[in-house]
LOFI-176067 format. One record per residue (C-alpha): residue in one letter; chain; x negated, y, z negated; residue number from 1. Coordinates in nm, 4 decimals. Layout:
BEGIN
code  unit  X  Y  Z  pos
a  A  X  Y  Z  NUM
...
//
This chain:
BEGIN
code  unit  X  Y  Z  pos
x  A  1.1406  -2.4990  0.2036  1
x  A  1.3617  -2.1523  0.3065  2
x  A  1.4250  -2.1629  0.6908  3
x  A  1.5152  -1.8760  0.9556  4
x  A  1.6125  -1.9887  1.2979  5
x  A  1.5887  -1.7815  1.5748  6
x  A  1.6062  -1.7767  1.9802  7
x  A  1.2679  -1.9219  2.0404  8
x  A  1.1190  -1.9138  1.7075  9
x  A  1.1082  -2.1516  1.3707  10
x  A  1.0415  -1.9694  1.0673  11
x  A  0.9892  -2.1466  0.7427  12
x  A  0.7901  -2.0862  0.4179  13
x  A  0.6040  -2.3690  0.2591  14
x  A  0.4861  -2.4594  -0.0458  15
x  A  0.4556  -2.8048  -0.1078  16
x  A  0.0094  -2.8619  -0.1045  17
x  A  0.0586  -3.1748  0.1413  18
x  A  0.2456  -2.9612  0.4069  19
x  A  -0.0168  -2.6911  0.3489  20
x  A  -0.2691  -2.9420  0.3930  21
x  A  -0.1351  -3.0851  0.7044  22
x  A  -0.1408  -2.6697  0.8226  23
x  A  -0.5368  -2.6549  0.7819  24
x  A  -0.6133  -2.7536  1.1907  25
x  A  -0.3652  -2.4485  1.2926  26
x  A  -0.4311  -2.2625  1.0078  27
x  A  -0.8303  -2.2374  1.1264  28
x  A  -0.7359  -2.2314  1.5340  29
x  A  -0.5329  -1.8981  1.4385  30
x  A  -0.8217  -1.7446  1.1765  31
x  A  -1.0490  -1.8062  1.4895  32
x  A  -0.8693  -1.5574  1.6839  33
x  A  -0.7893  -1.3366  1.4131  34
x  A  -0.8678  -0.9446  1.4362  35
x  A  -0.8184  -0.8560  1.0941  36
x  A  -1.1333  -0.7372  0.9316  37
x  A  -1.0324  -0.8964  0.6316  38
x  A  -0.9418  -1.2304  0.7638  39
x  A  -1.0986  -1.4151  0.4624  40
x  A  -0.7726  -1.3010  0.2977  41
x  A  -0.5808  -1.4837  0.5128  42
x  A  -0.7426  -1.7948  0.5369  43
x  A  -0.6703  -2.1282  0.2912  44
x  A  -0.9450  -2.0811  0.1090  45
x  A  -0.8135  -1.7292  -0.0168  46
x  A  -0.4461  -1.9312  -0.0600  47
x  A  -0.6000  -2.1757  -0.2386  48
x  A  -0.7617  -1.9050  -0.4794  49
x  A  -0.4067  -1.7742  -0.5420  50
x  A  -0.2319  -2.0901  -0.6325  51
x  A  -0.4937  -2.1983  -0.8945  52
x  A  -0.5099  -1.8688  -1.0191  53
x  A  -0.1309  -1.9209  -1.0830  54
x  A  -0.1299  -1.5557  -0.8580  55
x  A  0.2339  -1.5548  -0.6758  56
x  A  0.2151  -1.6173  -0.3362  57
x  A  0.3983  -1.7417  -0.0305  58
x  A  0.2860  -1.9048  0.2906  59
x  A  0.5250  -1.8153  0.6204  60
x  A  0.4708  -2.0504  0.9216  61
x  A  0.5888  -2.0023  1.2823  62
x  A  0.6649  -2.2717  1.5301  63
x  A  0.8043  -2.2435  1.8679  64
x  A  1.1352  -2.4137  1.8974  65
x  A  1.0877  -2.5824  2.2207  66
x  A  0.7684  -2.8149  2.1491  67
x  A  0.6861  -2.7097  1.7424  68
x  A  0.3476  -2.5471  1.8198  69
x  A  0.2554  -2.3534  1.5072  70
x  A  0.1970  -2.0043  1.6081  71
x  A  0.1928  -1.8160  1.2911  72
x  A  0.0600  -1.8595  0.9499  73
x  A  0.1210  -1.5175  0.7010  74
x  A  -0.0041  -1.5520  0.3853  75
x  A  0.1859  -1.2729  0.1292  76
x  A  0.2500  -1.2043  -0.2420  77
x  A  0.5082  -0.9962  -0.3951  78
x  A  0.4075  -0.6428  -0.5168  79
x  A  0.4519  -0.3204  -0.6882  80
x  A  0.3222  -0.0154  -0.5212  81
x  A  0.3177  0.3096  -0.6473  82
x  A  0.3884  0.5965  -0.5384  83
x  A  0.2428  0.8698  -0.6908  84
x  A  0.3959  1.2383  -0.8094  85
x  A  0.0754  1.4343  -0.8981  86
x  A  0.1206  1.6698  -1.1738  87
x  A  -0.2249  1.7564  -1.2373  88
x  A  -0.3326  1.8048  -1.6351  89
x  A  0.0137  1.6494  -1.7093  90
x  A  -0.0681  1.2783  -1.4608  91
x  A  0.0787  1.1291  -1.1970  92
x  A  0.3802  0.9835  -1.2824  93
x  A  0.4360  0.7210  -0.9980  94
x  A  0.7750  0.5678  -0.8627  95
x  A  0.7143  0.1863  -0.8405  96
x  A  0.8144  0.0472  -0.4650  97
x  A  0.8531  -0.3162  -0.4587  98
x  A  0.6930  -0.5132  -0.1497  99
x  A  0.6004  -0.7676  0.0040  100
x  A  0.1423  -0.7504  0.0677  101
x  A  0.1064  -0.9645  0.3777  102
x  A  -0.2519  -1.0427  0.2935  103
x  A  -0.5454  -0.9741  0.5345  104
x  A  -0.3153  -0.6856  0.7008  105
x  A  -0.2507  -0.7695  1.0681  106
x  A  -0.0345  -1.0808  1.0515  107
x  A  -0.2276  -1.3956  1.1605  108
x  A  0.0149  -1.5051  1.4773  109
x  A  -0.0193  -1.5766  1.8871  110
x  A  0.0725  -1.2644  2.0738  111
x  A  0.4075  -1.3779  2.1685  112
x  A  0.6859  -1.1471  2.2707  113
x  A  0.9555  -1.0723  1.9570  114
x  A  0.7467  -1.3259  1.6889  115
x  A  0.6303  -0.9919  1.4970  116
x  A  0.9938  -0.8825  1.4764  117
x  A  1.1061  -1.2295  1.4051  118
x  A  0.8444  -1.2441  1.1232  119
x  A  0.9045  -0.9161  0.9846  120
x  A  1.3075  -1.0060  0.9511  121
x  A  1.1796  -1.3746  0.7275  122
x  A  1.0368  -1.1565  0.4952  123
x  A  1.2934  -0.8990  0.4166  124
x  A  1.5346  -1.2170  0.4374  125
x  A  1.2919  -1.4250  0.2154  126
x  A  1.1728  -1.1183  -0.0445  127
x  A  1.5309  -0.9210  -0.0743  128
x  A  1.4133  -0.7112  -0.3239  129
x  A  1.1416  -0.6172  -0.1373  130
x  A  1.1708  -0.2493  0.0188  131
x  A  0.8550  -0.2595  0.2448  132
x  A  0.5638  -0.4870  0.3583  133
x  A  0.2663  -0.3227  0.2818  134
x  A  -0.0713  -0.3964  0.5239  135
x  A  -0.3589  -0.2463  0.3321  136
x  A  -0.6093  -0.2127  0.6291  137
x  A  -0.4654  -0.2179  0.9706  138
x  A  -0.7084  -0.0908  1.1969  139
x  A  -0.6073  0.2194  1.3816  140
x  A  -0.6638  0.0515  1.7263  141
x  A  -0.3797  -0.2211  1.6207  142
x  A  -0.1248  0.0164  1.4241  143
x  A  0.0723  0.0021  1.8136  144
x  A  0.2549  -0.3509  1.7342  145
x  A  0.3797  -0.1796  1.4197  146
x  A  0.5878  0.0786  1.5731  147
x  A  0.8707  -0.0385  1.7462  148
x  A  1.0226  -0.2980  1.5205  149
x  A  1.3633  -0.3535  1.5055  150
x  A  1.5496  -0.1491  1.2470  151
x  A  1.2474  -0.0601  1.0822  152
x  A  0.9948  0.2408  1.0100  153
x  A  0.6481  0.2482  0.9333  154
x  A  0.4151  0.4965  0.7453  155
x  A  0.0343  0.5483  0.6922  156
x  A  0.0274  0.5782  0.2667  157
x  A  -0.2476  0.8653  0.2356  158
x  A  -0.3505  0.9096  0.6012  159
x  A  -0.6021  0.6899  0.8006  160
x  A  -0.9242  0.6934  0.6426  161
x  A  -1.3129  0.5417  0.7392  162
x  A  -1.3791  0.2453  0.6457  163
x  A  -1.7713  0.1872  0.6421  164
x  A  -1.9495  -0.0726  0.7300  165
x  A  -2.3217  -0.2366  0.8495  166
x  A  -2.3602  -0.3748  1.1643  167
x  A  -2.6330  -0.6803  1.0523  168
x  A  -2.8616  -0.8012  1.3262  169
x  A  -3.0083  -1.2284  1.3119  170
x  A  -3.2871  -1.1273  1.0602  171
x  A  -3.3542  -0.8834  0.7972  172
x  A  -3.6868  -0.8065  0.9671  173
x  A  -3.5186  -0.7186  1.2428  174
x  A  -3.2793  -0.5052  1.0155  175
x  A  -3.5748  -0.3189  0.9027  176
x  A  -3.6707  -0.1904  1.2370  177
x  A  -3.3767  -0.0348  1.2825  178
x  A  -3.4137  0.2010  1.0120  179
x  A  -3.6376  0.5078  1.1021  180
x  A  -4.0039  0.4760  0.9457  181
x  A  -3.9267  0.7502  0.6432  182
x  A  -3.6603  0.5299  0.5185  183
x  A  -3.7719  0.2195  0.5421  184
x  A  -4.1382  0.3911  0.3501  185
x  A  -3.8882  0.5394  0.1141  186
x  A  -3.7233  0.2539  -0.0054  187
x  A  -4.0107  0.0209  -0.0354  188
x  A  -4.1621  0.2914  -0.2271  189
x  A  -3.8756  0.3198  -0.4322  190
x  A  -3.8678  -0.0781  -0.5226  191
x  A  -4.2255  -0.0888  -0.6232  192
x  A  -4.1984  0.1989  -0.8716  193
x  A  -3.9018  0.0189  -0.9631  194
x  A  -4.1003  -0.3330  -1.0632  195
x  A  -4.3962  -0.0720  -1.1817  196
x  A  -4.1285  0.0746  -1.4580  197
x  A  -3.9247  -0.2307  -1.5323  198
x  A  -4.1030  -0.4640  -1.4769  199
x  A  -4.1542  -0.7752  -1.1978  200
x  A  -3.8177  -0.8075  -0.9839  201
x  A  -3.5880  -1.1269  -0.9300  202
x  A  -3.2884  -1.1525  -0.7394  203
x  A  -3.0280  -1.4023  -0.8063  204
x  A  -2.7262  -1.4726  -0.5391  205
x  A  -2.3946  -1.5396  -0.7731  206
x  A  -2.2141  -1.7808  -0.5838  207
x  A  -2.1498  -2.1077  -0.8396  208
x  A  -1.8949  -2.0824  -1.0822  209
x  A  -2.1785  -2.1173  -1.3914  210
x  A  -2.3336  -1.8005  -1.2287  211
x  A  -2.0578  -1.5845  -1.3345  212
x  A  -2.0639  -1.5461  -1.7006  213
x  A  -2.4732  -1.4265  -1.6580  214
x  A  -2.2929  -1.1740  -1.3911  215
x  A  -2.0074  -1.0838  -1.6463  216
x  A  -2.2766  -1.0367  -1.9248  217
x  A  -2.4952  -0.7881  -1.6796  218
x  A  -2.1656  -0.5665  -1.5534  219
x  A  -2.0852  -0.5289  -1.9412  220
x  A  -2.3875  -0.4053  -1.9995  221
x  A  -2.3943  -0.1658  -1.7061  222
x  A  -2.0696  -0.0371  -1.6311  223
x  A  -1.9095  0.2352  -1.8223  224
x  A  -1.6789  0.0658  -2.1075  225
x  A  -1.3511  0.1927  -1.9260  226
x  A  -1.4543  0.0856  -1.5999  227
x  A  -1.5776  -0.2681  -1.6969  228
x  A  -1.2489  -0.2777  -1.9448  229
x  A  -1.0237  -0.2331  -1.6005  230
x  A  -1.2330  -0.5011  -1.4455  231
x  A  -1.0468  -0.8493  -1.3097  232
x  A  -1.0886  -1.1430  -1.5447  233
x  A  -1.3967  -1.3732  -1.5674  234
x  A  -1.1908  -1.6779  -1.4544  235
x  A  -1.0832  -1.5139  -1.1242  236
x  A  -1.4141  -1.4674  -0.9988  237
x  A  -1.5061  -1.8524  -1.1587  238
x  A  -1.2394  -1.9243  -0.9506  239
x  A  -1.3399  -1.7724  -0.6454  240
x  A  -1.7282  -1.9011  -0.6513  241
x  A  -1.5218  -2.2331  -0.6767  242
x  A  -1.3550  -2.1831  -0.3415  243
x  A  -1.6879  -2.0860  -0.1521  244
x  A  -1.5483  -1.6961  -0.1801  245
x  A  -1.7434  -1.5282  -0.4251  246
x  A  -2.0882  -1.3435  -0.3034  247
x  A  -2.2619  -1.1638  -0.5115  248
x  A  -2.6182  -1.0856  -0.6846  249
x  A  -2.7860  -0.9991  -0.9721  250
x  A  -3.1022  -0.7696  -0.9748  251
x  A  -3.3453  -0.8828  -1.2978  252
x  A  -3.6401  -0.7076  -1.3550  253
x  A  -3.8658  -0.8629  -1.6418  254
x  A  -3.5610  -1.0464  -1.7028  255
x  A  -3.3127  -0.7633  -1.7585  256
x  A  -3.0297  -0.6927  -1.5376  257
x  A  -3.0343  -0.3501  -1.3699  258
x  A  -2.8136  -0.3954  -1.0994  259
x  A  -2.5030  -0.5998  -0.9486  260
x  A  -2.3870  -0.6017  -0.6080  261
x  A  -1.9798  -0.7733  -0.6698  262
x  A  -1.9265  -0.8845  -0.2972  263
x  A  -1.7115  -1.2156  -0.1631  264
x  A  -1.7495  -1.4313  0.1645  265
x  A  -1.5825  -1.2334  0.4234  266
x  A  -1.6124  -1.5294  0.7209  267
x  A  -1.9281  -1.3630  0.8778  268
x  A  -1.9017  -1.0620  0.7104  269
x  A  -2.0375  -0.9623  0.3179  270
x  A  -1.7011  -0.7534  0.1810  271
x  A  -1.9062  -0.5489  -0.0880  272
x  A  -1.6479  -0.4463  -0.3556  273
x  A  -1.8736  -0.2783  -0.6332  274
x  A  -2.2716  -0.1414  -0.6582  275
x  A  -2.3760  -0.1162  -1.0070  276
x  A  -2.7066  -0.0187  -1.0996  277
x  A  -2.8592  0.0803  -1.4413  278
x  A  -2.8519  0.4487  -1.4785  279
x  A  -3.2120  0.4727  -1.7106  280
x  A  -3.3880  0.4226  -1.3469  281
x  A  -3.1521  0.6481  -1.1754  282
x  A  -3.4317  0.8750  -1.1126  283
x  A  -3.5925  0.5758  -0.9196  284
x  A  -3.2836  0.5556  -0.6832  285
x  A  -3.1596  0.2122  -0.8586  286
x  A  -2.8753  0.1382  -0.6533  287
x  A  -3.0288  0.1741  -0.3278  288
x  A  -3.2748  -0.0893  -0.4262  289
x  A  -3.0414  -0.2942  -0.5655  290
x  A  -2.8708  -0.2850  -0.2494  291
x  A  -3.1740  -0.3680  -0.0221  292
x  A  -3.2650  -0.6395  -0.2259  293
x  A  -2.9384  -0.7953  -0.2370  294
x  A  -2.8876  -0.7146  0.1701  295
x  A  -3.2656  -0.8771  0.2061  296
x  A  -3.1311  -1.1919  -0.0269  297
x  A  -2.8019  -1.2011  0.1197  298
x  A  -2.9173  -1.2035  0.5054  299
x  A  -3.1936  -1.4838  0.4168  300
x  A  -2.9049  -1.7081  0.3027  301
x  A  -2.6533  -1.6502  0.5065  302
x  A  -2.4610  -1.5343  0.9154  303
x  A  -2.3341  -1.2488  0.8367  304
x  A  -2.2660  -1.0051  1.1294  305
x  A  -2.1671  -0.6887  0.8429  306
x  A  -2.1774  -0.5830  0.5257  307
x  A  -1.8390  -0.3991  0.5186  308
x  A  -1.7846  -0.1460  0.2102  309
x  A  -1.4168  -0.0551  0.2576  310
x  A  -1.2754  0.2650  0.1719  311
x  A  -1.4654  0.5511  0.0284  312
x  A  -1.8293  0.7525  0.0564  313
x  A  -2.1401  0.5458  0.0427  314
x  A  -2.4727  0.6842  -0.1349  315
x  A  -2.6335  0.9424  0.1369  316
x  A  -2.8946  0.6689  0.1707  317
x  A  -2.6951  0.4238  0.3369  318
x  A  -2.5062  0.6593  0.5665  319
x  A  -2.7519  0.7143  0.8625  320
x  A  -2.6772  0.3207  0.9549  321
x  A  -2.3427  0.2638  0.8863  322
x  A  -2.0759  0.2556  1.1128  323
x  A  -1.7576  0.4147  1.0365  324
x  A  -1.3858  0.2459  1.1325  325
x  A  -1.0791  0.3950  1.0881  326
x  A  -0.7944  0.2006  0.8978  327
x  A  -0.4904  0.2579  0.6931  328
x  A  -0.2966  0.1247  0.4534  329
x  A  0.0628  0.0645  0.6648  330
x  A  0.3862  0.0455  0.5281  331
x  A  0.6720  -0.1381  0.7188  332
x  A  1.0071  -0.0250  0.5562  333
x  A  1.3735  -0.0556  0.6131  334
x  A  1.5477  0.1815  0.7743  335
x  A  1.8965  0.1613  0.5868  336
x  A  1.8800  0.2288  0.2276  337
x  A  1.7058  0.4998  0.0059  338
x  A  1.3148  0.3549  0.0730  339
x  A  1.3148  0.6748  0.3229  340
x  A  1.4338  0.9514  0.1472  341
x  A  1.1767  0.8364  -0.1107  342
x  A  0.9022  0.8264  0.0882  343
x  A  0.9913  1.1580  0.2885  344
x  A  0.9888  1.2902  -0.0940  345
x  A  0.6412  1.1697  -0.2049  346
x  A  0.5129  1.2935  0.1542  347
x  A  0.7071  1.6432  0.0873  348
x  A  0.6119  1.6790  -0.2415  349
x  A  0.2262  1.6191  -0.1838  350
x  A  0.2051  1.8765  0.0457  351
x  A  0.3643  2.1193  -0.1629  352
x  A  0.1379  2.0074  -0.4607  353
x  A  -0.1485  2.0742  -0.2358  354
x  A  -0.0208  2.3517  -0.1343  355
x  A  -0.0128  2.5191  -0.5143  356
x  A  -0.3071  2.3921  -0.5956  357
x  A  -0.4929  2.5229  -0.3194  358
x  A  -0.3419  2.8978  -0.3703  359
x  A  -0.3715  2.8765  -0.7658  360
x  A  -0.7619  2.8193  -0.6846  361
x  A  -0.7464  3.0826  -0.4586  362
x  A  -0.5688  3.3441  -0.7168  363
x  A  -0.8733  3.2024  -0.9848  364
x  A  -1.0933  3.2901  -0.7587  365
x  A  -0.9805  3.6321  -0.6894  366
x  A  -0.9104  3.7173  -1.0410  367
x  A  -1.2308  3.5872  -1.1556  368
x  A  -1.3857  3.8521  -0.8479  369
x  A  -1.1642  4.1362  -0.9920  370
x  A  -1.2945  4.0647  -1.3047  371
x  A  -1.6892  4.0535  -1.1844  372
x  A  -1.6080  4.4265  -1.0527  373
x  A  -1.5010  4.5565  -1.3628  374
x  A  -1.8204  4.4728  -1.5174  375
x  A  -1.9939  4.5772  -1.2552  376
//
């Protein structure tokens, strides 16, 4: 067990599993107050996943030094991150960054004055080789704390971006009345012609580790081969229905899969990672009934305040009710050494690569004008 030592604070990291067990009272006092919106990956369950998935990890625990009051439990794993150097048809060649991913992004610890800093200098002392801690979705209203550590800078990788996610009310009834009248006609109509075609519909939550090969079989059969091929391993997510983290389901009509919803136990929250829907009924807007269905299965079974769907841009059919938050992915870096001149690179050399690609589009554009009026 590595130890740092400072004014007020104790700093260890544990691994033995009966010190980690003796951790679960103050490990769940802590999640309680947690602000993370993806808490669930700090919690034990979520550490538990990682050590029987043989996934490195490390556990960081706070204490004052005056009474031994546990103040601060940070789950992380070493990483690679990559930054990327766009070069259009030719790739993107990418300059690998080792760090340290302090999982669930906003470190799970009391607000106490100097413990972030104290944290933040365990890890760099813990993970040498590490040349940043990377936070994957700090919320924008919480990015403050993260700009005036001690000898250290901090970036936004690609910008803050909207996170969206469902605000869920106690009922799915009550759900439905919050959607205007044309969509909640349109997307009953669009789950009966959806039994009319395929044939009667079943919906199956995926939660028990026997559940998952029936989910594997039904993602092979509806994901593009390259997608499914870059997919985690079957024994992760066995792994994770194991720990009480895995929520998903399965949409079976006459039997068949035609759509997936791949979503874990967020701790009052349904984290939807992946919508997959079969694209014969495309034409019958598939994945927004496999999405109701799974939301109407889901809330019947379940608290959940959300459904949060990350990053990206949701199907125009679920916009309307979403609610969008802004997060980043936050990088925490050394000041001395060459981690900055390699990140002020990437930065300078994605704006210039934007920059010639937007005026090569523009002279395409002109040519291909110059061009029309010839023929003209």
């Amino acid at each position: 067990m590595d130890s740092h030592t400072g004014n007020d604070f104790d700093i260890s990291f544990v691994q033995n599993d009966s010190e980690i067990e003796n951790l679960s009272a103050d490990w769940n006092r802590l999640l309680d107050a947690s602000r993370s919106p993806e808490k669930i990956y700090q919690s034990p369950a979520f550490f538990r996943y990682l050590k029987e998935t043989s996934d490195p990890c490390a556990l960081l625990v706070a204490r004052c030094r005056g009474d031994g009051e546990v103040i601060g439990i940070v789950p992380v794993r070493p990483r690679c991150h990559s930054l990327e150097f766009r070069m259009g048809p030719l790739g993107s060649p990418g300059w690998k960054l080792p760090v340290v991913q302090v999982l669930g992004s906003v470190p799970l610890l009391q607000e106490q004055r100097g413990l972030l800093d104290a944290v933040v200098q365990a890890l760099f002392a813990h993970f040498p080789e590490a040349r940043g801690l990377s936070l994957q979705a700090v919320p924008s209203e919480l990015f403050g704390q993260f700009g005036q550590l001690d000898g250290m800078g901090v970036s936004v990788l690609d910008g803050w971006r909207e996170c969206h996610t469902l605000p869920l009310p106690e009922n799915f009834d009550a759900y439905l009345q919050k959607l205007s009248s044309k969509k909640r006609y349109n997307i009953q109509r669009q789950v009966r012609q959806l039994a009319a075609e395929a044939g009667e519909i079943e919906v199956v939550r995926i939660e028990r580790p026997e559940q998952v090969a029936p989910m594997f079989d039904a993602l092979r059969a509806l994901m593009p081969a390259t997608e499914f091929a870059a997919f985690p391993a079957q024994f992760k997510f066995e792994r994770l229905a194991a720990c009480g983290l895995l929520f998903s389901c399965m949409i079976r009509c006459a039997g068949v899969p035609v759509g997936v919803v791949v979503g874990s136990n967020g701790i009052g929250r349904w984290m939807i990672h992946n919508i997959v829907s079969d694209g014969k009924y495309q034409h019958l807007s598939a994945g927004t009934s496999t999405m109701h269905l799974a939301l109407k299965e889901m809330m019947a079974a379940h608290a959940l305040a959300e459904a949060d769907f990350g990053y990206g841009t949701p199907n125009r059919d679920f916009r309307s009710s979403h609610e969008l938050r802004t997060r980043g992915h936050v990088l925490v870096w050394r000041r001395a050494g060459l981690t900055p001149a390699v990140l002020a690179c990437n930065v300078l050399y994605g704006k210039l690569y934007d920059y010639l690609a937007s005026s090569v589009k523009r002279l395409k554009k002109r040519v291909n004008a110059w061009r029309a009026r010839r023929k003209a």
